[in-house]
VMD Tcl script that draws the C-alpha trace (Angstrom):
set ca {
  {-62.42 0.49 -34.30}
  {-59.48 -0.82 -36.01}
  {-58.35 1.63 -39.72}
  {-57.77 -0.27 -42.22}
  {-55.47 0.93 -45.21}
  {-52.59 3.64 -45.02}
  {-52.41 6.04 -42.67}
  {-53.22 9.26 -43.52}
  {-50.45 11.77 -44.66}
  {-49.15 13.50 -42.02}
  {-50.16 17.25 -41.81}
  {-48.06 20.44 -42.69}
  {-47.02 22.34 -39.35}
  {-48.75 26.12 -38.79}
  {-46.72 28.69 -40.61}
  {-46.54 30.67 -37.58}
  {-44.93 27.72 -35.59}
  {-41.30 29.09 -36.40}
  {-40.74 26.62 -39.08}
  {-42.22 29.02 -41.55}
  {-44.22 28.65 -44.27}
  {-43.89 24.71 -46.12}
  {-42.36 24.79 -49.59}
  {-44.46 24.00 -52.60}
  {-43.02 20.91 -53.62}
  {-43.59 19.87 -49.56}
  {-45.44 16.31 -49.53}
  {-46.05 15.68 -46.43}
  {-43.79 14.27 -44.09}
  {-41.79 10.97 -44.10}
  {-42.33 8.53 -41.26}
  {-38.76 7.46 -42.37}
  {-35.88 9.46 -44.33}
  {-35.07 8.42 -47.87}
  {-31.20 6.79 -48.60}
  {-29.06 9.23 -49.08}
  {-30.93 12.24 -47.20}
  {-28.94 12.41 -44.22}
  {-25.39 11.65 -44.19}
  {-24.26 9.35 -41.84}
  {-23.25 9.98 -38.43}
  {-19.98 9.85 -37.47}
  {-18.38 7.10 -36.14}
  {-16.00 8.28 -33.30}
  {-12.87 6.15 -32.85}
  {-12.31 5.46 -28.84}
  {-8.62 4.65 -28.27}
  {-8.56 2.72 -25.38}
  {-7.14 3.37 -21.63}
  {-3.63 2.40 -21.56}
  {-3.05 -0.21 -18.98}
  {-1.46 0.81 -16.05}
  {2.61 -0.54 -15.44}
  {2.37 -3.84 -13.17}
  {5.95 -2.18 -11.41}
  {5.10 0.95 -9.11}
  {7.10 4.03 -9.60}
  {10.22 4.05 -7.33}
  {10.28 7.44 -4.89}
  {12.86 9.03 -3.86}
  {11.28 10.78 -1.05}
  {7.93 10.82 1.14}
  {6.71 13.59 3.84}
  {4.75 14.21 7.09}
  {2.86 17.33 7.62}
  {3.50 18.34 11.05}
  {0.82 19.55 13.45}
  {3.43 19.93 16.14}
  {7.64 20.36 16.70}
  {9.54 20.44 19.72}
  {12.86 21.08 19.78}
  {14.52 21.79 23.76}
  {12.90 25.37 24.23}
  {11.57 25.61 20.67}
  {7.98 24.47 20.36}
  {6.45 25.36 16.93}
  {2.74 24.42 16.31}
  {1.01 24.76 13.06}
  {0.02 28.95 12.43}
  {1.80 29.76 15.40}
  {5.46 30.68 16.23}
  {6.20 28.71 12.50}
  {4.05 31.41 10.30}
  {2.82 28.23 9.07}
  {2.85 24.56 8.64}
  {5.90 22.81 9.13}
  {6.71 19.50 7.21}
  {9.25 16.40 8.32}
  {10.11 14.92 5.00}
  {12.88 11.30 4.54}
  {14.94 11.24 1.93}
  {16.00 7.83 0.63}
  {19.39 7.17 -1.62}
  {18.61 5.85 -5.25}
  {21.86 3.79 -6.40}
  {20.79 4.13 -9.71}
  {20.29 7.55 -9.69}
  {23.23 9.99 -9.32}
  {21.03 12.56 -8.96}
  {19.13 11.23 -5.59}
  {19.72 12.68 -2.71}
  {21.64 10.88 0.35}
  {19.58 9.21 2.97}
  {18.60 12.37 5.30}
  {15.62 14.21 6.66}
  {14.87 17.40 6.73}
  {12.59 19.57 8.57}
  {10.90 22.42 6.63}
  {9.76 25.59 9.17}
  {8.61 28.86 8.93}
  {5.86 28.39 6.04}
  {8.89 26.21 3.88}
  {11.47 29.78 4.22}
  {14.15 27.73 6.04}
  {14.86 23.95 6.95}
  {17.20 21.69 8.71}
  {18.74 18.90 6.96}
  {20.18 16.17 9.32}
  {22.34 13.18 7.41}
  {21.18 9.77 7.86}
  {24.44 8.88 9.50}
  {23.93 11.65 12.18}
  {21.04 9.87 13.60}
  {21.63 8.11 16.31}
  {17.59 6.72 16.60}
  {13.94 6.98 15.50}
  {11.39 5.63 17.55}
  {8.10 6.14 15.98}
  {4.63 5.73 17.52}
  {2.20 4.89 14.74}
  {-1.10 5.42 16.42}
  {-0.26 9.04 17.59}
  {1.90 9.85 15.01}
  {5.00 10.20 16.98}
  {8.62 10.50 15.65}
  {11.40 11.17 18.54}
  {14.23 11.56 16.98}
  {18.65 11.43 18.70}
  {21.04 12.64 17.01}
  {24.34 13.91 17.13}
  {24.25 17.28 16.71}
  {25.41 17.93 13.32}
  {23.08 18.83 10.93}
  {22.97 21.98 7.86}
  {20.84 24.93 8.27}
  {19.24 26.07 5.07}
  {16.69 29.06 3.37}
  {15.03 29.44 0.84}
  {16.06 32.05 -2.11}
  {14.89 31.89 -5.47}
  {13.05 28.57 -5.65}
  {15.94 26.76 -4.21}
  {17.42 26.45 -0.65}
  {21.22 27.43 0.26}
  {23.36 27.37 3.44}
  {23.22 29.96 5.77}
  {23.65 30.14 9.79}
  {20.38 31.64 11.11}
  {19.15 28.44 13.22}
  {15.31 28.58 13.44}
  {15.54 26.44 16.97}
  {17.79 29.03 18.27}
  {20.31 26.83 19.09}
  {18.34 24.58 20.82}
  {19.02 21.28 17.96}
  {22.95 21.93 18.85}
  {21.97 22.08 22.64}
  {19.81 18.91 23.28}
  {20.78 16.82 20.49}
  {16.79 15.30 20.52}
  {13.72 16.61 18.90}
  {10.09 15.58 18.72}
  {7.95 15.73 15.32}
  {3.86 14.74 15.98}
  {2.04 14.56 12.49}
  {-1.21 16.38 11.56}
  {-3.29 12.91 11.59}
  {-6.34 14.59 9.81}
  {-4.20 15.74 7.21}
  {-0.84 13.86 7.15}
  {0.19 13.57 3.54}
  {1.76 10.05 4.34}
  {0.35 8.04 7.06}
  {3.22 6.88 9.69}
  {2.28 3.49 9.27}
  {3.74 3.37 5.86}
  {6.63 4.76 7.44}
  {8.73 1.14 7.55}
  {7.11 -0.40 4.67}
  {8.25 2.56 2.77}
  {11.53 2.52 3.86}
  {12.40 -1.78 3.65}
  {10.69 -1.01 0.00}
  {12.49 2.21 -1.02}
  {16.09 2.32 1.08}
  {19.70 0.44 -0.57}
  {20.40 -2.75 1.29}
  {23.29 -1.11 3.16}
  {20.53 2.01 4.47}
  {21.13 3.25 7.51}
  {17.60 3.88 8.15}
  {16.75 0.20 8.35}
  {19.26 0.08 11.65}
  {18.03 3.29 13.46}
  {14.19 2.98 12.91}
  {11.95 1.60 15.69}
  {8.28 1.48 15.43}
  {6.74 1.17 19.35}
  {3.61 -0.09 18.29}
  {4.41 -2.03 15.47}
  {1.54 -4.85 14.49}
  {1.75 -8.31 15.52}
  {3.43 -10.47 12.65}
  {0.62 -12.59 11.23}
  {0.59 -16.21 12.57}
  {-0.38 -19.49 10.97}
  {-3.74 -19.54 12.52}
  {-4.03 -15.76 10.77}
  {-3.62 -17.27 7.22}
  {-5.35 -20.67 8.16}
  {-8.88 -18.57 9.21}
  {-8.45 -16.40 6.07}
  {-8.24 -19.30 3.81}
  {-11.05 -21.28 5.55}
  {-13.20 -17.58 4.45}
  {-11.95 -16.86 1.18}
  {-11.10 -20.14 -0.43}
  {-13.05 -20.90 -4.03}
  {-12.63 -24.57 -3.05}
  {-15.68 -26.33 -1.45}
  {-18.09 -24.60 0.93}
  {-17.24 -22.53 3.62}
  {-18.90 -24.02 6.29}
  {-16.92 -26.75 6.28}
  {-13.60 -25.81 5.23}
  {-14.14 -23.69 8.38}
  {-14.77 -27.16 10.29}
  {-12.28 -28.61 8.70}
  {-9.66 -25.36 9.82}
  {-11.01 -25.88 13.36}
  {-10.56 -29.71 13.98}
  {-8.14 -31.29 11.22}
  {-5.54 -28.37 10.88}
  {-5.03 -28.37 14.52}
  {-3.35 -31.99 14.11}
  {0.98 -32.07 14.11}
  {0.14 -34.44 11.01}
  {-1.76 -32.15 9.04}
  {0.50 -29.39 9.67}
  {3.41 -31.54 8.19}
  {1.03 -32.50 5.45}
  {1.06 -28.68 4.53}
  {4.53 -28.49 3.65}
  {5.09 -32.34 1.79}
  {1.53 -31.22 -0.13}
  {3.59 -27.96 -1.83}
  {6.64 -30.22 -2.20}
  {4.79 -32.90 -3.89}
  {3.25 -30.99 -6.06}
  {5.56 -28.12 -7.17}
  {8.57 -30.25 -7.60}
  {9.91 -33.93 -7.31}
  {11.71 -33.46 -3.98}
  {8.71 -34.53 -2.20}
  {9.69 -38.34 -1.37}
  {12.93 -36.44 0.06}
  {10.61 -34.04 2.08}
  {8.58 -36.94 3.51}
  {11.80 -38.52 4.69}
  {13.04 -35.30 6.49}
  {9.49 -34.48 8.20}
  {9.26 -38.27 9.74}
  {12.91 -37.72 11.10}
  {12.03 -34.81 12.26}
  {9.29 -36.17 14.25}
  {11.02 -39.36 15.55}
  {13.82 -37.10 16.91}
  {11.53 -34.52 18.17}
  {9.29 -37.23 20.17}
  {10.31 -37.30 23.83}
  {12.51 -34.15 23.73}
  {9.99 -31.98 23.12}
  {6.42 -30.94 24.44}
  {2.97 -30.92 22.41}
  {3.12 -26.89 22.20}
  {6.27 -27.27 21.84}
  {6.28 -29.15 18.81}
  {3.28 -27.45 17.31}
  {5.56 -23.94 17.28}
  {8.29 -25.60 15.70}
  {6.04 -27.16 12.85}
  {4.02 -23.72 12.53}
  {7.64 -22.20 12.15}
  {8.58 -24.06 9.59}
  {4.97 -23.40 7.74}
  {5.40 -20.17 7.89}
  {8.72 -20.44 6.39}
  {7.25 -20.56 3.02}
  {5.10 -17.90 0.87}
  {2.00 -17.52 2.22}
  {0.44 -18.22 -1.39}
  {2.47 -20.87 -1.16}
  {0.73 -22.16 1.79}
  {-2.88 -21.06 0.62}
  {-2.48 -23.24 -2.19}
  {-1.29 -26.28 -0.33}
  {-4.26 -26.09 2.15}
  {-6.63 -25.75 -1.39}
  {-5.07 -29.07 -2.68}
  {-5.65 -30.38 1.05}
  {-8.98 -30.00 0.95}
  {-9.92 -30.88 -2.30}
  {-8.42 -34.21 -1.72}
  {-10.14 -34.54 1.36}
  {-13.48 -33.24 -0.15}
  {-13.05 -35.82 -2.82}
  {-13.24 -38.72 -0.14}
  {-16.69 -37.34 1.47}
}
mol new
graphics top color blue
foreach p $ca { graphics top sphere $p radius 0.5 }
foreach p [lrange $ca 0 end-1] q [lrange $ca 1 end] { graphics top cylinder $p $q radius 0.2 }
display resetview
């Protein structure tokens, strides 16, 4: 059965309910507080995250921890004959900082007490093995021998190999994989991002396993899956029949030209010379490699966007 009317005042809690006993002008409780009872709550004022810098920080330096190092004679493996871990760490030259050290390595032993430093021009080669983590390293015997005293590292002449760098003039670093600090595949990148123009790094290095470099069918198939344009069904049709054509390769390059600037008439002209000289002197694969060179001649958003306009054009006659 429904009450009709107002509820009934709300009764007084026990005294012995740890509120105590109510005071005598109590009258009853208040479903809701009257203005001015409770101040208001504070209003907290949340300054926002500052957005992070769109250039990355420039370093100076990047490191290896080393599971393994063999030197002639000297083998070293993590808590072993080292006392502890031993690191292989690049340093790279920045122009605009005097302070930077030259390009150089050095390799940290004996739990970080002593290290050999080895110039940039003293290295003779780095062949690196990415998958393993392999560096083998030539050089040409000179090098500084360093400990450390007082938080900082000074010359001396105690040679942690034993004379073995001096002797075989080759050395072999293999990174801890599970723990590595920087993985060797970043090992290049790092240094074409990092190094002066004029590094000497850039001539020495050699990666054995080095990835393949990505191929116009590579950024064709990832645009046929990741375009916003049309459906992917058939802009993956589309990738597997029409993009395969000489003529719709060439169409990727006067497409960008057309519409980024007003050299593409000019374009146009160059790409149908191209052709009529190229018919007869050279073969169907042989022509397709020279047209996917020149593709892949230009920015790969470049080309993304010129296979988007493609297709919306051709989606617009269906």
């Amino acid at each position: 059965m429904k009450r009709r009317g107002p509820p009934p005042p709300f009764a007084p809690p026990p005294p012995a309910f740890g509120y105590g006993a109510p005071s005598r002008d109590w009258d009853g409780y208040r479903p809701y507080p009257r203005r001015g009872d409770y101040p208001p709550p504070p209003r907290t004022y949340k300054r926002g995250r500052p957005m992070p810098s769109s250039r990355p920080i420039r370093t100076d330096l990047f490191e290896f921890r080393l599971e393994k190092l063999v030197i002639g004679d000297y083998i070293a493996e993590s808590g072993e004959q080292n006392e502890g871990e031993d690191r292989l760490r690049f340093y790279l030259k920045d122009s605009s900082n005097d302070a930077s050290k030259p390009d150089s390595i050095a390799l940290t032993v004996k739990d970080g007490q002593q290290r050999i430093v080895i110039d940039a021009s003293n290295i003779e080669s780095i062949e690196l093995s990415q998958k393993t983590g392999h560096f083998h390293f030539r050089v040409d015997g000179e090098f500084k021998l360093q400990k450390l005293e007082n938080a900082n590292f000074v010359e001396c002449e105690e040679d942690p190999s034993g004379g073995q760098l001096a002797a075989v003039k080759e050395f072999d670093c293999y990174v801890n994989m599970k723990n590595p600090i920087t993985m060797p595949k970043d090992t290049e990148p790092n240094i074409q991002k990092w190094s002066g123009e004029t590094s000497r790094y850039k001539e020495i290095i050699k990666v054995l396993d080095a990835d393949a470099p990505r191929t116009l069918d590579d950024v064709i198939a990832d645009w046929a899956r990741t375009s916003p344009v049309g459906l992917p069904s058939e802009r993956l049709l589309f990738s597997k029949i029409q993009l395969k054509k000489d003529d719709r390769l060439f169409e990727i390059i006067s497409t960008l030209a057309h519409a980024e600037s007003a050299v593409g008439p000019a374009v146009d002209m160059l790409m149908r010379d191209f052709k009529k000289t190229a018919e007869g002197k050279l073969t169907k694969e042989e022509m397709e490699d020279r047209i996917k060179s020149m593709v892949m001649a230009m920015p790969e958003p470049a080309i993304l966007k010129s296979l988007d306009i493609i297709w919306a054009n051709e989606s617009d006659k269906l």
